[in-house]
DSSP file (Angstrom, degrees, kcal/mol; ACC not computed):
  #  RESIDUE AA STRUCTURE BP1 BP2  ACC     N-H-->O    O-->H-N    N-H-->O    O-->H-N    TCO  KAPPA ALPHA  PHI   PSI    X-CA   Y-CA   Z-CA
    1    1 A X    >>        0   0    0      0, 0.0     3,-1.5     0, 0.0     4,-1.4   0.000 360.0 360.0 360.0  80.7    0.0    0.0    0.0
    2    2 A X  H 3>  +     0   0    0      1,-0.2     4,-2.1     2,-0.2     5,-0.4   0.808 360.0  65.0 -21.9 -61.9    2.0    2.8   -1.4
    3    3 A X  H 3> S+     0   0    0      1,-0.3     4,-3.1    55,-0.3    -1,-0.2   0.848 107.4  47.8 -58.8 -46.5   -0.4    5.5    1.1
    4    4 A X  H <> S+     0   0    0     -3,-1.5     4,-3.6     1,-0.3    -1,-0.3   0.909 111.5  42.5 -79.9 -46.9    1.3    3.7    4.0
    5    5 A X  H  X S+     0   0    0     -4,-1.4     4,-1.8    -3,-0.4     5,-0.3   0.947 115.4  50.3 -53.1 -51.7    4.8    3.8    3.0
    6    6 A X  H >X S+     0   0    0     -4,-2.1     4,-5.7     2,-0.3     3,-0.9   0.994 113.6  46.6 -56.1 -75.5    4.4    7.4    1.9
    7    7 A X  H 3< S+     0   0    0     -4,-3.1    -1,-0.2    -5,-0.4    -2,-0.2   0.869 118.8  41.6 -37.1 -45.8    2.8    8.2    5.5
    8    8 A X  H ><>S+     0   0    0     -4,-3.6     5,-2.0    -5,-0.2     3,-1.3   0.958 115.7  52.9 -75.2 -36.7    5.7    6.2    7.1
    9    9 A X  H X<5S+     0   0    0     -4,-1.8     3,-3.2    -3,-0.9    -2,-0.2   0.885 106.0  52.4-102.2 -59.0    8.4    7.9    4.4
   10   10 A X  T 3<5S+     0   0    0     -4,-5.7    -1,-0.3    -5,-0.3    -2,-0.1   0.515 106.7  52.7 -97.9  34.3    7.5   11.4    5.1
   11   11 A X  T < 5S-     0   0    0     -3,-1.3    -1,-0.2    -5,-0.3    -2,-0.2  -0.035 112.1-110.3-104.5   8.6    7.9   11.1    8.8
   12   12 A X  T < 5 +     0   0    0     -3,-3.2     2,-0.4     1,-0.2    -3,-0.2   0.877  66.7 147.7  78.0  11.5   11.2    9.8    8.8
   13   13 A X      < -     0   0    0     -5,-2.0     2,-0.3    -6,-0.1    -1,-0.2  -0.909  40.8-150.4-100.0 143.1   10.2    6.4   10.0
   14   14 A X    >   -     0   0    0     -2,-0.4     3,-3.4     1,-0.1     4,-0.5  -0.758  34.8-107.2 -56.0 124.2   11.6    3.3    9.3
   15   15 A X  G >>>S+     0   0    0     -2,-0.3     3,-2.7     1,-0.2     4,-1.6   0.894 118.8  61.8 -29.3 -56.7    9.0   -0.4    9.3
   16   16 A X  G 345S+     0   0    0      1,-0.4     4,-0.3     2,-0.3    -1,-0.2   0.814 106.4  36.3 -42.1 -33.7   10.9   -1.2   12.7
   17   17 A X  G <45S+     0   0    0     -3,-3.4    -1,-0.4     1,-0.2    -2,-0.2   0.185 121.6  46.2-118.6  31.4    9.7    1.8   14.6
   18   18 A X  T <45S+     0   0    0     -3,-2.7     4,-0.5    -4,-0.5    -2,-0.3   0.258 111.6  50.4 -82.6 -15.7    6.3    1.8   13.1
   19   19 A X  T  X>S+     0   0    0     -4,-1.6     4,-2.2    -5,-0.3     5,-2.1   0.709 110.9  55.8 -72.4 -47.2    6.1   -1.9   13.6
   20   20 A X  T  4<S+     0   0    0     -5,-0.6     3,-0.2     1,-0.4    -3,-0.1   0.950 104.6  49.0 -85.3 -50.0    7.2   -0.9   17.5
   21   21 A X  T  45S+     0   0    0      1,-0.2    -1,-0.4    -4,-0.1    -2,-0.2   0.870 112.1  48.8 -69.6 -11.0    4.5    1.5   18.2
   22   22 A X  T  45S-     0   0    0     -4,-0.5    -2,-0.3     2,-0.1    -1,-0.2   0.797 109.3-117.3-103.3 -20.8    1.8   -0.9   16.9
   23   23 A X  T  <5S+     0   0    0     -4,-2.2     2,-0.2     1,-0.5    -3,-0.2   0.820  77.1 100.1 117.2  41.5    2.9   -3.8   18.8
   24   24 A X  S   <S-     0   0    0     -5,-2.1    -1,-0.5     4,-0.0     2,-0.4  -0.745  73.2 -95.0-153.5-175.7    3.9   -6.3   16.1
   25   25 A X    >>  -     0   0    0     -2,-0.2     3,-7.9    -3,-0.1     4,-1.1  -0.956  41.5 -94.9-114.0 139.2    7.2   -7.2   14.5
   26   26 A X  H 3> S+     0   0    0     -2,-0.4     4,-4.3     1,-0.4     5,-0.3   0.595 120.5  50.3  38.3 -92.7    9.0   -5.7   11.0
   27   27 A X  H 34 S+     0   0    0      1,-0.2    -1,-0.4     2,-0.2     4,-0.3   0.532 111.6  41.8 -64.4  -5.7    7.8   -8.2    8.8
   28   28 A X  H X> S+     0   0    0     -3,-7.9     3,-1.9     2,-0.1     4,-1.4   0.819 115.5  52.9 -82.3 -41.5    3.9   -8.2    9.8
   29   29 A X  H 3X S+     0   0    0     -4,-1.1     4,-2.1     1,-0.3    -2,-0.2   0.962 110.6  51.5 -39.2 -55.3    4.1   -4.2    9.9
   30   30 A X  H 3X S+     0   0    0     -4,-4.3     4,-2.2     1,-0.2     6,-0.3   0.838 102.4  63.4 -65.7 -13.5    5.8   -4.8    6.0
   31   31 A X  H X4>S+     0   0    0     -3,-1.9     5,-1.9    -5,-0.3     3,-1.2   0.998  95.1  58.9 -52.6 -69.8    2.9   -6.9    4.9
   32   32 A X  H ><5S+     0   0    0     -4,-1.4     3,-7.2     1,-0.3    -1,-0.2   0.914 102.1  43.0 -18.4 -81.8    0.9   -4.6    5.2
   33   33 A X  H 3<5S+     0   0    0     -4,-2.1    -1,-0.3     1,-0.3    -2,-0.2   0.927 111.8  59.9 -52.7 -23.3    2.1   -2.1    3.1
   34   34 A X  T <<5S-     0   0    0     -4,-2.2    -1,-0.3    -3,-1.2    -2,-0.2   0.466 106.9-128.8 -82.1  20.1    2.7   -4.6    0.6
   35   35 A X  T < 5S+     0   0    0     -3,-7.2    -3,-0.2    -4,-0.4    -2,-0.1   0.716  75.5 121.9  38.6  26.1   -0.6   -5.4    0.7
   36   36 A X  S   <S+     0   0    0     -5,-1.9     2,-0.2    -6,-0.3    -4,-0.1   0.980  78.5  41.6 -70.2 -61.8    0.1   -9.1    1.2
   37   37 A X  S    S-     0   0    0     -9,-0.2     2,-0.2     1,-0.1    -2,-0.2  -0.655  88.3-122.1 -81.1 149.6   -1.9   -8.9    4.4
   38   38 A X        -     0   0    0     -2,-0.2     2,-1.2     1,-0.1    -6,-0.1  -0.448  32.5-107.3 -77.9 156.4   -5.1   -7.1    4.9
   39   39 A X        -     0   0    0     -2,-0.2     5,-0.2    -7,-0.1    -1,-0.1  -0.210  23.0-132.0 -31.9  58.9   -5.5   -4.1    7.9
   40   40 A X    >   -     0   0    0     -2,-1.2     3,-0.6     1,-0.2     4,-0.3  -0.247  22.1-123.5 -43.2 138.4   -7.4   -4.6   11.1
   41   41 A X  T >> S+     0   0    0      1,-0.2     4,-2.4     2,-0.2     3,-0.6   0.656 111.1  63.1 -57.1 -30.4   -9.5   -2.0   11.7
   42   42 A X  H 3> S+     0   0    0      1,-0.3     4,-1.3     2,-0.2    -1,-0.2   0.883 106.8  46.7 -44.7 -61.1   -7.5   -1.6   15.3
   43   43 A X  H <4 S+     0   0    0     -3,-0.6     4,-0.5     2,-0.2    -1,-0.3   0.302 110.7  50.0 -77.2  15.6   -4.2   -0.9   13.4
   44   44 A X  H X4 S+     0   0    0     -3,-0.6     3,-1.9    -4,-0.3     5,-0.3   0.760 111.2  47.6 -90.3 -42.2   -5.7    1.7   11.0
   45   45 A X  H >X S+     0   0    0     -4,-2.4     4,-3.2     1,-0.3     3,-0.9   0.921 116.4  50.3 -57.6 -38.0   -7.5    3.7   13.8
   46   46 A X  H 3X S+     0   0    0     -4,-1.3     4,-1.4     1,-0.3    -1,-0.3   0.639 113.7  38.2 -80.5 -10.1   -4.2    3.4   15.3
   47   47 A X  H <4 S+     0   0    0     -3,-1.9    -1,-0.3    -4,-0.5    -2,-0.2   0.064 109.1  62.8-112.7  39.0   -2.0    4.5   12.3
   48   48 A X  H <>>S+     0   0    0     -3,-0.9     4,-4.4    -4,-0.3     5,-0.7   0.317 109.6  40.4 -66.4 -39.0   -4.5    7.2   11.3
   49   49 A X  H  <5S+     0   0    0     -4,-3.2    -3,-0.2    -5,-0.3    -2,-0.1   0.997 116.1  52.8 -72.5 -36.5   -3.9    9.0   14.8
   50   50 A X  T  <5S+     0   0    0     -4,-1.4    -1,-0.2     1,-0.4    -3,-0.1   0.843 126.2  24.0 -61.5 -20.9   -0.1    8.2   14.5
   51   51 A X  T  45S-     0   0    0      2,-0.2    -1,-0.4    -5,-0.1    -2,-0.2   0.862 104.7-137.2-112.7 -38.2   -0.1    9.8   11.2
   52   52 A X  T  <5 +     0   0    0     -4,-4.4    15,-0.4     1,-0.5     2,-0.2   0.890  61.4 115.2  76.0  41.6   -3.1   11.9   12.0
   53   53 A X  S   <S-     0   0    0     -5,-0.7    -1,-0.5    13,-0.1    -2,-0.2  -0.730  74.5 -83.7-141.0 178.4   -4.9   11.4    8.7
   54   54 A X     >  -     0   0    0     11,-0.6     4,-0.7    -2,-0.2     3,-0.4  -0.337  22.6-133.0 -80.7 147.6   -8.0    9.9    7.9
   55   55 A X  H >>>S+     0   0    0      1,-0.2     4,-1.8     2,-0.2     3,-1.6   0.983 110.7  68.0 -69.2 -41.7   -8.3    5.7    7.3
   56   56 A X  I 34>S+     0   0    0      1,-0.3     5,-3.6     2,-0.2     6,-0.9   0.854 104.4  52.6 -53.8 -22.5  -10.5    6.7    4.0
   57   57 A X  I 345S+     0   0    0     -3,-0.4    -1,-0.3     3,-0.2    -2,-0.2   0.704 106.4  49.5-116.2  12.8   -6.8    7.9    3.1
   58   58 A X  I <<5S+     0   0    0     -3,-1.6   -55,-0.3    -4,-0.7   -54,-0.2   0.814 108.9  44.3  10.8-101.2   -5.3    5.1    3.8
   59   59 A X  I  <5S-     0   0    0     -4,-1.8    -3,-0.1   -56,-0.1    -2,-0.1   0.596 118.7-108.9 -80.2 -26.0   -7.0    2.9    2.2
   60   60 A X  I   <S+     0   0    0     -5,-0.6    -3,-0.2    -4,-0.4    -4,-0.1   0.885  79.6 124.3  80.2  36.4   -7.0    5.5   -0.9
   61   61 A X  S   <S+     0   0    0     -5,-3.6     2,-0.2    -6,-0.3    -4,-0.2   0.321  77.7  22.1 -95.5   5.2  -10.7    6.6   -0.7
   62   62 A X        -     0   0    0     -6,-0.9    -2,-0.2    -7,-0.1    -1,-0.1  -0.969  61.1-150.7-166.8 138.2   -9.9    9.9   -0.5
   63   63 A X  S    S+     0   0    0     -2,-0.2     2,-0.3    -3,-0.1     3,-0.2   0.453  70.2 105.4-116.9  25.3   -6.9   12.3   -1.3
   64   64 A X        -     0   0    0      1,-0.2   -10,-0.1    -8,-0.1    -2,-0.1  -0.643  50.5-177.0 -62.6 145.8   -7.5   14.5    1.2
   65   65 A X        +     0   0    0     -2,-0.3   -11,-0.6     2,-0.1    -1,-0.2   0.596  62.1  82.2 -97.8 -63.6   -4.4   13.6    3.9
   66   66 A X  S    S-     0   0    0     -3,-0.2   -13,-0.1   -13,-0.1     2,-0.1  -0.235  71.2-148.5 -93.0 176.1   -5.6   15.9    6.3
   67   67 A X        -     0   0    0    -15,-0.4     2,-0.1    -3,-0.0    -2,-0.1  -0.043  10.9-141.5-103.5-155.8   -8.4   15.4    8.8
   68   68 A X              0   0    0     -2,-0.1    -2,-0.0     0, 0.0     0, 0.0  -0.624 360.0 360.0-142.8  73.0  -11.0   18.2   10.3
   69   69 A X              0   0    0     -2,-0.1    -2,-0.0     0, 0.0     0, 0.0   0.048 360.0 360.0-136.3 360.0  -11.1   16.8   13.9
């Protein structure tokens, strides 16, 4: 999932310490974005606050990034 990489990429993170706040190891965290595995809705809410965008941009339903809180 390019949106997630991007989101991690222009914050200067590396998988390892996005992986480390969600509570999971490197290589589930990279699934994700490679869209091998799907999301739980429990890690999007939680990397939409990290990232503080929306899940509908995410997910790439929307190209608004930011949210209106």
């Amino acid at each position: 999932m390019n949106r997630l990489r991007d989101l991690r990429e222009d914050a200067d993170l590396n998988q390892t310490e996005v992986a480390k706040f969600l509570g999971m190891s490197q290589t589930g965290y990279s699934k994700y974005e490679t869209e091998e595995n799907d999301i739980p809705t429990k890690v999007l809410i939680k990397l939409a606050g990290f990232y503080n965008t929306s899940i509908d941009y995410i997910l790439g339903r929307t190209d608004k990034k930011e949210v209106d809180w």
